[in-house]
C-alpha positions in Angstrom: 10.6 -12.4 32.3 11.0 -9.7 29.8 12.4 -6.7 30.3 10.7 -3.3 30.8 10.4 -0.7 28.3 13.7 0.5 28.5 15.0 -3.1 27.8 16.5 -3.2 31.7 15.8 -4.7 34.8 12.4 -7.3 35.8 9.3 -5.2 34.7 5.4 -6.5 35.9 3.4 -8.6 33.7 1.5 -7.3 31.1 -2.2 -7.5 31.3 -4.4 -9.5 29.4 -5.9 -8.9 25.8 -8.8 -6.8 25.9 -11.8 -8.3 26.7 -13.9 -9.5 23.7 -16.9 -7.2 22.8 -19.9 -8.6 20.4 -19.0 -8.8 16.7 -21.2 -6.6 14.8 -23.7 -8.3 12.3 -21.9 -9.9 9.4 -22.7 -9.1 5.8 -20.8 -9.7 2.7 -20.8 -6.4 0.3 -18.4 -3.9 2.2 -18.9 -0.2 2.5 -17.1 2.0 4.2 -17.5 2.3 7.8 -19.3 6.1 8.5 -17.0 8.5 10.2 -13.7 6.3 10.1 -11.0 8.3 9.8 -6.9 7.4 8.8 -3.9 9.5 10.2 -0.8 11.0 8.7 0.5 7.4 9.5 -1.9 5.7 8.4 -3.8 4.1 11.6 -7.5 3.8 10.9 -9.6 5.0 13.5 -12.0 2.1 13.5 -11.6 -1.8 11.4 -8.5 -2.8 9.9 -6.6 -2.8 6.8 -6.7 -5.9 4.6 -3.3 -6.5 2.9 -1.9 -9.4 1.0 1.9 -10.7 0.2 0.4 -12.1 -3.7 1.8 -15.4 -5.1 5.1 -15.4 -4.1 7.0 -17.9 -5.8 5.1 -17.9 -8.9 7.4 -16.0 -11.0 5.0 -13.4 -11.8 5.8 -9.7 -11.4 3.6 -7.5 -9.0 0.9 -6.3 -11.3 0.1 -9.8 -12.5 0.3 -11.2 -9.2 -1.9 -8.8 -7.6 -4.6 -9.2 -10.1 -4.8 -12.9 -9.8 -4.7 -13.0 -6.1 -7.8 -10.2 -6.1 -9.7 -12.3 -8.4 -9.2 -15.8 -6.1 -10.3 -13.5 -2.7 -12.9 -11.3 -4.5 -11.9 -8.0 -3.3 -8.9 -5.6 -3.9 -6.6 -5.3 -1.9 -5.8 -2.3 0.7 -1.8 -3.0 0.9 0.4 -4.9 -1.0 3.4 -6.3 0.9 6.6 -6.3 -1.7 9.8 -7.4 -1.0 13.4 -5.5 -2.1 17.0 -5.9 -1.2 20.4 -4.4 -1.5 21.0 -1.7 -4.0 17.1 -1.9 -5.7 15.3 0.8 -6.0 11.9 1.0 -5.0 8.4 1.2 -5.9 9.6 0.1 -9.3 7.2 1.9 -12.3 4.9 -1.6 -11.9 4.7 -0.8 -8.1 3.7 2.8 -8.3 1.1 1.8 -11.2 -0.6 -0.4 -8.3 -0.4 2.3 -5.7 -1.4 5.1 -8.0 -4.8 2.6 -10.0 -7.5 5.0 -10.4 -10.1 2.4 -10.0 -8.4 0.1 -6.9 -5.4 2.3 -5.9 -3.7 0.5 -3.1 -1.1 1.4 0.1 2.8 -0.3 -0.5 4.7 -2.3 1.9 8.0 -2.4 1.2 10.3 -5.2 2.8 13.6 -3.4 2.6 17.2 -5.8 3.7 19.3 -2.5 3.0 22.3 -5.1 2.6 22.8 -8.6 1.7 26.6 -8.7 2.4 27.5 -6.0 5.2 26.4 -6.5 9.0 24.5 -4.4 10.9 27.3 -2.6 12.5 28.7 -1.9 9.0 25.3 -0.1 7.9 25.2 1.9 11.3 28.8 2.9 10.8 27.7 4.9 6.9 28.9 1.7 4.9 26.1 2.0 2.5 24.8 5.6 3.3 24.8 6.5 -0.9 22.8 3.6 -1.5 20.6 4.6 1.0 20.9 8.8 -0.3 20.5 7.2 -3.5 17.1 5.7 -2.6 15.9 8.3 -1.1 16.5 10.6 -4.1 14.1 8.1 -6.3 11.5 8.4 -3.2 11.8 12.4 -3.2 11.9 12.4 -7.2 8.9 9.5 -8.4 6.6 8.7 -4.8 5.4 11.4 -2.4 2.7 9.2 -1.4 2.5 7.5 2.1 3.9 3.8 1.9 4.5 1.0 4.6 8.5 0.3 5.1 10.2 -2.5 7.2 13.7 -2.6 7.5 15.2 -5.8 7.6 12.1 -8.0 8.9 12.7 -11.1 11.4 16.1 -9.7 12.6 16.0 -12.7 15.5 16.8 -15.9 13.3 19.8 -13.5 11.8 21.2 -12.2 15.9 24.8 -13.2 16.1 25.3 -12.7 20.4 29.0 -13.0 20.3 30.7 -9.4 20.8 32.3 -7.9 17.8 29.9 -10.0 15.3 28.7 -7.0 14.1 25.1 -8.9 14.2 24.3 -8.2 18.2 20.8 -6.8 18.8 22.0 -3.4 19.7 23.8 -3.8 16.0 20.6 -3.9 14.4 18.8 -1.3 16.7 21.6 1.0 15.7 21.0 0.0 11.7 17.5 0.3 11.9 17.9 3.8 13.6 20.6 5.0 10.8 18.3 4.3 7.8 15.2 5.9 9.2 17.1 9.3 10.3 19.1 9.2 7.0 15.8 8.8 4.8 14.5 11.5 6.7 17.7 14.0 6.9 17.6 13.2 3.0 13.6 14.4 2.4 12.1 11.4 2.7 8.6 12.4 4.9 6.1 9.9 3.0 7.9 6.6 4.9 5.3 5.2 7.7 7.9 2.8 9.7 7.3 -0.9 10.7 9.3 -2.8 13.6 8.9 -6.6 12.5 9.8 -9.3 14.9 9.0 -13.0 13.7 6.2 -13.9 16.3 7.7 -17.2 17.8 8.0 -17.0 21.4 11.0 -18.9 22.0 13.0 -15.5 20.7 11.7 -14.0 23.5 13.1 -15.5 26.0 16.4 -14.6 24.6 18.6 -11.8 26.9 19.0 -9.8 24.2 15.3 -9.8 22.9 14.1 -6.0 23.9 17.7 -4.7 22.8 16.0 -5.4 18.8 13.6 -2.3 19.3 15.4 0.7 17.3 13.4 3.4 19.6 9.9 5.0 19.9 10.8 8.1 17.7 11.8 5.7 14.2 9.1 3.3 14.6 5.6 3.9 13.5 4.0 0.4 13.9 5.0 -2.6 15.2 4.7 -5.8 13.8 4.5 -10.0 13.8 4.8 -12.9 10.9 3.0 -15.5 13.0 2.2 -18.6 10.7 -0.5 -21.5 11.6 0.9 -25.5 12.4 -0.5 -27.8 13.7 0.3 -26.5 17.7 -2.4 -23.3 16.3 -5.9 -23.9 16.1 -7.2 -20.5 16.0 -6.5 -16.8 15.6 -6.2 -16.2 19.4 -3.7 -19.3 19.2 -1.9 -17.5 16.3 -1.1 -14.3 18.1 -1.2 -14.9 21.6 0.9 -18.2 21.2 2.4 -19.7 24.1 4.8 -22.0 24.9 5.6 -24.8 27.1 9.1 -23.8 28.1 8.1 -20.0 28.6 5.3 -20.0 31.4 5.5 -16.4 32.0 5.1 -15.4 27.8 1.6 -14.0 28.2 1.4 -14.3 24.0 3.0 -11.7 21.2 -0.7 -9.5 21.1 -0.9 -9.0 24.5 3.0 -8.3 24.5 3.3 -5.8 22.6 -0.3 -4.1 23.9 1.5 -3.5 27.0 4.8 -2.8 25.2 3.8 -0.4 23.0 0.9 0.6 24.2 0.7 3.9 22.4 1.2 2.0 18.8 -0.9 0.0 16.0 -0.4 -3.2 15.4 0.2 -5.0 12.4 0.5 -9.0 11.1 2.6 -7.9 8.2 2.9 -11.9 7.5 0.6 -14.6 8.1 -0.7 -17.6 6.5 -2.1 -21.6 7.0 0.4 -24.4 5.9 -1.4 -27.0 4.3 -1.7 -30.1 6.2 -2.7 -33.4 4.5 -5.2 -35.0 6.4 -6.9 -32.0 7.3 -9.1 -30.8 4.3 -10.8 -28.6 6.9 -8.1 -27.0 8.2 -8.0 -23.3 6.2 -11.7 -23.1 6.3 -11.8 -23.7 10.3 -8.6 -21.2 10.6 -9.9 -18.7 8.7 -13.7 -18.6 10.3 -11.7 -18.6 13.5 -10.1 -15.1 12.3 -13.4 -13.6 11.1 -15.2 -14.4 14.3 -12.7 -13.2 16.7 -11.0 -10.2 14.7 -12.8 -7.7 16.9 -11.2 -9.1 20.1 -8.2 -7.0 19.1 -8.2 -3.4 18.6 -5.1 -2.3 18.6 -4.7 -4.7 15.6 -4.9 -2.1 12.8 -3.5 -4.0 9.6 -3.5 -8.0 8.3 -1.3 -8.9 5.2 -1.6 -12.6 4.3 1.8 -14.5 2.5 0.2 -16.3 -0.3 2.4 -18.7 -1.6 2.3 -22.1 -2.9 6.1 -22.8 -2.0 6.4 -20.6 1.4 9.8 -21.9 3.6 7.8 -24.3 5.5 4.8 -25.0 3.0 2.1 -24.4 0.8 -0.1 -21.1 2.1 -2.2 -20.0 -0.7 -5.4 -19.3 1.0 -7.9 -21.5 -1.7 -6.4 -25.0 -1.7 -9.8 -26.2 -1.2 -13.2 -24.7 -2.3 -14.5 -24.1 1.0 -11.4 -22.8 2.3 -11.3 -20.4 -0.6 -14.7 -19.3 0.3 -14.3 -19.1 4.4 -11.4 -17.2 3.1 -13.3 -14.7 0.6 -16.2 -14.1 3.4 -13.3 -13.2 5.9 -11.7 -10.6 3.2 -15.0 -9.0 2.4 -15.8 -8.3 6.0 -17.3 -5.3 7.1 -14.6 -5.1 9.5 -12.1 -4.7 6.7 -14.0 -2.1 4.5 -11.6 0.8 4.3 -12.1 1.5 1.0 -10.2 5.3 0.5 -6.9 6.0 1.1 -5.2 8.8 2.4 -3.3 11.7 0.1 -0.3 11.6 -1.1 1.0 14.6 1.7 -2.2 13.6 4.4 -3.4 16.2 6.7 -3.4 14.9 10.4 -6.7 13.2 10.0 -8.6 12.7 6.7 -12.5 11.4 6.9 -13.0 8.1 5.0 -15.7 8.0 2.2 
């Protein structure tokens, strides 16, 4: 069983997902909802943001991308997940244009992997602290706006156990921890952090697993990149997934509900693999997600991974008509209709149009 919230010792179960209340009538055009409200950290009080990673792999730059991607799904998106590593600067000019459109302006997520070449420990220990001053000079000097960051997503696969690796969990706690306080000793106010673990529950069952989490006061949301195969037949499958070997796992969602109780979830990844001999498959999945999205409150944010070479597949969301249209009704959703965003320098709370 996983630990408690201090990462220590045999802690009680958590308890189930909420129960399931009745899904308001559906309709197609969105409006905002009345009265919904987004914080300084951008939770809204009442849906969920709708987010998209756009054709990755296509060898398109953002803008592009982003347009195309609108166009198949027939609505803007609210965040754009982007990805950025080592010594790049970021939002590039391109990604600030998408943030800052005057007709569709979006929220950024930036997918930061500080380094490509040092280990965690190295990072915690100041090995790349100008690069990291460096960035947050071009954040203090081009973006004051509020933007999404993730530091080093998926950190399981990358865990090296073995003392000295420089790679241990408490490694990358400690590297997430020393870019978030040196962003902020540096100016940077406008970053809204994002713990992002992959989702599959055999990490869990690791001893090390609750040693990933950096801490309460540098993490703002908390995160999964769950992906649909063929053991996932429907949303509730996708983020409360079990497993055969883990009888105790009561399913990521419910997890981190009685984890981090106080904190908005987010599916910063997701996405259907195409399976041959199941045309059906994407329109089935994403129905699923539409019908039962209001089972989950605390889920404040989904970001599909569009790609037609993804690692294990091909994920764009309209390999077949009427999965592109299951997937179209599911974007347009009243559920998802959060359609102003907060100022650049928010006040606590700011009342959505």
């Amino acid at each position: 069983m996983l630990g408690g919230c201090g990462g220590g010792g045999e802690a009680a179960m958590p308890p189930s997902a909420a129960s399931p209340s009745t899904p308001s009538r559906i309709v197609r055009s969105p409006a905002a909802t009345p009265g919904c409200q987004v914080t300084a950290r951008l939770i809204p009080s009442c849906g969920a943001w709708w987010g998209i990673a756009p054709e990755i792999s296509a060898d398109r730059g953002p803008r592009a991308a982003l347009a195309r991607a609108e166009r198949r799904m027939q609505r803007r998106a609210d965040i754009v997940h982007l990805y950025h590593h080592g010594p790049e600067l970021f939002p590039t000019a391109e990604e600030i244009a998408l943030a800052r459109d005057p007709v569709r302006p979006r929220l950024l997520f930036v997918n930061w992997k500080p380094s490509l070449r040092h280990t965690w420990a190295d990072i915690a220990a100041g090995a790349i602290d100008r690069r990291i001053d460096r960035l947050a000079a071009h954040l203090r000097r081009t973006f004051p706006e509020r933007f999404f960051l993730t530091i080093h997503h998926e950190p399981e696969s990358d865990v090296a156990a073995r003392p000295g690796s420089g790679k241990t969990a408490e490694d990358y706690a400690a590297m997430y921890r020393h870019v978030v306080m040196r962003l902020r000793q540096a100016g940077v106010k406008s970053a809204v952090t994002v713990m992002t673990y992959m989702g599959t529950p055999t990490w869990a069952a690791k001893p090390w697993f609750e040693r990933l989490y950096p801490g309460d006061d540098v993490v703002d949301w908390v995160a999964i990149d769950p992906y649909v195969d063929k053991r996932v037949r429907d949303f509730d499958g996708l983020i409360n997934r079990k497993h055969t070997n883990l009888p105790n796992w009561p399913g990521f969602y419910r997890w981190m509900q009685w984890r981090f109780p106080g904190k908005p979830i987010m599916i910063a990844e997701w996405g259907v693999f195409e399976r041959h001999g199941s045309p059906a498959l994407k329109e089935r999945f994403y129905s699923s997600v539409r019908a039962q999205i209001r089972h989950y409150p605390q889920l404040k944010a989904l970001i599909y991974f569009d790609s037609r070479r993804a690692p294990r597949g091909d994920t764009r969301f309209d390999t077949t008509r009427r999965g592109g249209r299951a997937f179209s009704d599911l974007a347009r959703d009243p559920y998802f209709a959060l359609t102003s965003l907060p100022s650049p320098t928010p006040s606590p709370t700011r009342r959505l149009s």
